[in-house]
N, C-alpha and C positions, 0 to 999 in steps of 0.2 A: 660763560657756560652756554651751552645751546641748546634748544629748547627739544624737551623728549617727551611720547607718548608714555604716559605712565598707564591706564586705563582706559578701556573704549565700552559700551555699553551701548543698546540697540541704537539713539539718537544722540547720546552723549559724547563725548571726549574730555578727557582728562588732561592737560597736559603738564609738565612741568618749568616753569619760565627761569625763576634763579631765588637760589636763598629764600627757601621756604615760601615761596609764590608756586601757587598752579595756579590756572585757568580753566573753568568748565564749559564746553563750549555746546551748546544747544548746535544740533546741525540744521533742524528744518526749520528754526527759528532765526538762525543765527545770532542770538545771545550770549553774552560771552562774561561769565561772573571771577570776580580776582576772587582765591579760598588762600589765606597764610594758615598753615598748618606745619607742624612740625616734622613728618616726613609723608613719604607716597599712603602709607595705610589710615591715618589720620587726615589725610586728604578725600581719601576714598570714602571713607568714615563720614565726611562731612559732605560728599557731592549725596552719597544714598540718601541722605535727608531731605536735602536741595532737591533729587529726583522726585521722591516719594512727596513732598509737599506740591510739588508742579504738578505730578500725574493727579493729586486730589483736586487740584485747581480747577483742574482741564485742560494745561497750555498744555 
């Protein structure tokens, strides 16, 4: 399977790689974190958290 945009957000990306794997990908950082989740919305579910803990961080 080949790798698709599932969600894009102001600095973020979402993608999907295979069988329950995305990737979130920090664009100005370029950090790039593995999320297994059961489909695209429990992906998404779980990067908002990832975002919203980093924006509290500062990164």
């Amino acid at each position: 399977m080949k790798r698709r945009n599932v969600h894009q957000w102001r600095d973020w990306l979402l993608d999907y790689i295979d069988d329950g794997k995305y990737e979130l990908i920090q664009k100005d950082g370029l950090s790039v974190r593995t999320i297994v989740a059961q489909d695209g919305m429990d992906a998404e579910n779980q990067c908002r958290k990832i975002i919203k803990k980093a924006q509290e961080e500062g990164v």
